[in-house]
TORMI-869426 format. One record per residue (C-alpha): residue in one letter; x, y, z. Coordinates in steps of 0.001 Angstrom, whole numbers, plus 500000, padded with zeros to 6 digits. Last residue first. Layout:
BEGIN
[atom A; [X; Y; Z]] ...
***
This chain:
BEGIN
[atom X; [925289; 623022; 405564]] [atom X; [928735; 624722; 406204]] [atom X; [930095; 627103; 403456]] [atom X; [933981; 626443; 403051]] [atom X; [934111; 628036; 399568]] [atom X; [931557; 630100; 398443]] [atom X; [928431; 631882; 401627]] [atom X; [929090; 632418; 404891]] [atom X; [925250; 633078; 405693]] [atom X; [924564; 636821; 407709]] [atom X; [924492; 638033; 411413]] [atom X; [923839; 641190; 412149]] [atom X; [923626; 641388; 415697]] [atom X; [922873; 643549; 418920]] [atom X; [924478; 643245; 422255]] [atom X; [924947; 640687; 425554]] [atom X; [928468; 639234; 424581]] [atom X; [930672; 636898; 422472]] [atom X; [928205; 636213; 419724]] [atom X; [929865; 633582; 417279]] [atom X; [931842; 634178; 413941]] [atom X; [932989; 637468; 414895]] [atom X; [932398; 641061; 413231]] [atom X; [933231; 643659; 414861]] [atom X; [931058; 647054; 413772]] [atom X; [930921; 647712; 417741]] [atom X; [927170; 648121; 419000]] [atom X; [926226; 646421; 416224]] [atom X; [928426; 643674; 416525]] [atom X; [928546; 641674; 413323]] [atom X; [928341; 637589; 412962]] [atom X; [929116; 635741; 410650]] [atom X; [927378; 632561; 409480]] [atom X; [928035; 628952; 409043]] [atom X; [925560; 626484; 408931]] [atom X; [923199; 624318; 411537]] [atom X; [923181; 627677; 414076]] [atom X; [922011; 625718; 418063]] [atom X; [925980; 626309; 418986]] [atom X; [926061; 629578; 418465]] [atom X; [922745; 630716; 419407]] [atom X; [923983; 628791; 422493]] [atom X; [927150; 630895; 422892]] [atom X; [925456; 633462; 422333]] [atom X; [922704; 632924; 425242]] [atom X; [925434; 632342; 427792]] [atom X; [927278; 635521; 426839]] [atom X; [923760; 637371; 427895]] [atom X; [920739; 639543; 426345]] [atom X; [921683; 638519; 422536]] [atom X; [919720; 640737; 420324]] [atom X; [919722; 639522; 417051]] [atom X; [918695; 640702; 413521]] [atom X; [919283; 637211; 411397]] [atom X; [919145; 637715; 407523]] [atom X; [917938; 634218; 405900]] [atom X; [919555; 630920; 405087]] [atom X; [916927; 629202; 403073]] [atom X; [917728; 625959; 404033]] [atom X; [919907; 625839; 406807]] [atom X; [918079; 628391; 408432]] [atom X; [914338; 626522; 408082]] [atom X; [916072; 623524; 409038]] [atom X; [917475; 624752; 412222]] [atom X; [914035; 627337; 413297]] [atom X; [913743; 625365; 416106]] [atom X; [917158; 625389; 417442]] [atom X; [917539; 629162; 416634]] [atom X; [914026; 630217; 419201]] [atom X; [915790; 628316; 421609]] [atom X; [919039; 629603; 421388]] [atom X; [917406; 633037; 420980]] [atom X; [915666; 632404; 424314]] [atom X; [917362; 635233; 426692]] [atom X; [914701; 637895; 426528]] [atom X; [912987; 637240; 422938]] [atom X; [914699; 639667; 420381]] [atom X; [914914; 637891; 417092]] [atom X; [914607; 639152; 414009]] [atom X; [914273; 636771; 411022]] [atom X; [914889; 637991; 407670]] [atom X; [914162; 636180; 404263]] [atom X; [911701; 634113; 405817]] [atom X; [909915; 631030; 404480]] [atom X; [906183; 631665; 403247]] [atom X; [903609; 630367; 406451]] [atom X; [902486; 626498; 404653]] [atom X; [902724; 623920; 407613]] [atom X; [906270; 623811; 407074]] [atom X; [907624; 627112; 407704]] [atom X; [905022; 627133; 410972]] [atom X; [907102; 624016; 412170]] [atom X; [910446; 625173; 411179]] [atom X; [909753; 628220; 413180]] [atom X; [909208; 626502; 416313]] [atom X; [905806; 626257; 418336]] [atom X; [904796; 627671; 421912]] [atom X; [901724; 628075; 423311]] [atom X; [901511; 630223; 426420]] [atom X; [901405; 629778; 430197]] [atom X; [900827; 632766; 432587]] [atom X; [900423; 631713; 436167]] [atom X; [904616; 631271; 436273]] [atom X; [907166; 628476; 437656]] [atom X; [911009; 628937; 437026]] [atom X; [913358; 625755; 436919]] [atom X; [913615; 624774; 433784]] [atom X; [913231; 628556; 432566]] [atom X; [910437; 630643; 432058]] [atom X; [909376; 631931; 428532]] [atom X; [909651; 635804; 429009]] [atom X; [908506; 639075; 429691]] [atom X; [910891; 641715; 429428]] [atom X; [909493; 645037; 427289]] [atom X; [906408; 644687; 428677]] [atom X; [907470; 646371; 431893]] [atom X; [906428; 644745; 435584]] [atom X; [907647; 641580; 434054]] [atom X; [905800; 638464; 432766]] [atom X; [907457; 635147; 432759]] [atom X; [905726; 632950; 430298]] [atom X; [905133; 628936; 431328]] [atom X; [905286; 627124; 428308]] [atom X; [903040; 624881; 425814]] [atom X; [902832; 623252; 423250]] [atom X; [905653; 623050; 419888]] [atom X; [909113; 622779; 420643]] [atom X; [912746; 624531; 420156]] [atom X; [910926; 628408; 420750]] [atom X; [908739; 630363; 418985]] [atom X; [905835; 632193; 421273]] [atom X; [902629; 632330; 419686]] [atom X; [899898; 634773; 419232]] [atom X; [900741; 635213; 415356]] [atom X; [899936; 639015; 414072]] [atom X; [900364; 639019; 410014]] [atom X; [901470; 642125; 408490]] [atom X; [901175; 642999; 405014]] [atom X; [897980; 645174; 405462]] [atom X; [899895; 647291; 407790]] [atom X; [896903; 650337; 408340]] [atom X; [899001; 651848; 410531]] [atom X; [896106; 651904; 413348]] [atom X; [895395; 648060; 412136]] [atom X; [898983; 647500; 412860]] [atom X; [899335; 649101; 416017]] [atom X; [895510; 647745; 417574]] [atom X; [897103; 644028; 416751]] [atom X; [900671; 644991; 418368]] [atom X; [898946; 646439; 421533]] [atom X; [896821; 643134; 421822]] [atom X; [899662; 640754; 421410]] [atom X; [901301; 642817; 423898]] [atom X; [898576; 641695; 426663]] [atom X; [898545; 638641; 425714]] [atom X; [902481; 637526; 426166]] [atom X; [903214; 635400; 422991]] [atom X; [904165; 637372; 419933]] [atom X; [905260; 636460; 416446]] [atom X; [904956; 639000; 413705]] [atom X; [904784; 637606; 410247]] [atom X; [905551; 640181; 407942]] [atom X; [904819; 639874; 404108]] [atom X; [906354; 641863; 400964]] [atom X; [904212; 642462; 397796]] [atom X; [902304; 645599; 399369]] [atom X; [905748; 647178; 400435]] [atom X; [908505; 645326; 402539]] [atom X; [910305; 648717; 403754]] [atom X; [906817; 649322; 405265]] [atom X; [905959; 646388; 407118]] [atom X; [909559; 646298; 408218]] [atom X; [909298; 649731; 410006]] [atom X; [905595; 648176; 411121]] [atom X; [907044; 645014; 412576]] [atom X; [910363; 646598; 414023]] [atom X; [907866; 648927; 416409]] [atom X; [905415; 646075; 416703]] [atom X; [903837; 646065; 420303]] [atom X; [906470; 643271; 421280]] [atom X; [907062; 641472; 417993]] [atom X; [909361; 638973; 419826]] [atom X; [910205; 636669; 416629]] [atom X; [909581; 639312; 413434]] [atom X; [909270; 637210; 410563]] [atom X; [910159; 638545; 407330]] [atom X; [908799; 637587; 404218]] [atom X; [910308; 639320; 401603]] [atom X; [908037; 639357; 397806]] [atom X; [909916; 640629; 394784]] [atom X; [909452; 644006; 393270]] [atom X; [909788; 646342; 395786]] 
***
């Protein structure tokens, strides 16, 4: 590949997506994979040294719409841990920080974002705004909940479709708990 693409995996888990990316990138292409429960941050660090991923950066951080500190809902299976809500208490707390904040303190912008983070993709969309409207990258999605699509929705600063994996429909919002596609409207009408 001849041209560098950053991609930032939000919700690297133990880095399935960031090692299939790590390798359709190539040695000019760079992978930021952003993680916050500890004990997956470890798996995905031993992963990409086993695969050799030179390309891949591990960031022990959760994204989110603010930079500190959360409480982090772990979950018999690592699959489902997540940043608490209002309401939820947990022993675990992690640091938190938005994408626009690590795009501008100097990580290279993303040309693909994937986001899988438990029912925080509005979150992890309001903080990455600027970054979106700006360099309007490829968003992989999954959406656990209506609720959550409907905030991705809402939180998105431009216009962008949105296709159902699952179904091949494309919408302009996500209507329903699945996986996305979802790309800039780009020519006439464009939002931003």
């Amino acid at each position: 590949m001849a041209a560098e693409v950053p991609v930032y995996d939000v919700g690297a888990h133990a880095g399935f997506f960031t090692l299939l990316a790590s390798r359709l990138a190539g040695d000019r292409g760079r992978v930021y994979a952003l993680e916050a429960c500890p004990d997956n941050v470890e798996r995905l660090r031993r992963n990409v040294e086993a695969n050799r991923a030179l390309n891949v950066e591990v960031v022990a951080l959760a994204a989110s719409d603010r930079d500190g500190e959360a409480a982090f809902v772990m979950h018999e299976s690592t699959l489902q841990g997540r940043l608490a809500g209002e309401m939820e208490h947990s022993a675990v707390t992690v640091r938190t920080t938005t994408i626009d904040t690590l795009v501008r303190e100097g990580m290279t912008p993303p040309d693909v974002i994937k986001i899988d983070v438990e029912g925080a993709e509005g979150a992890v969309v309001r903080g990455a705004a600027r970054t979106i409207a700006v360099h309007r990258p490829a968003l992989l999605l999954e959406v656990h909940a209506r609720e959550a699509g409907t905030e991705v929705a809402d939180a998105m600063p431009c216009r962008y479709t949105f296709r159902d994996l699952a179904t091949g429909i494309e919408t302009g919002a996500p209507n329903r708990a699945s996986h996305y596609l979802a790309l800039p409207v780009v020519g006439p009408g464009r939002l931003g």
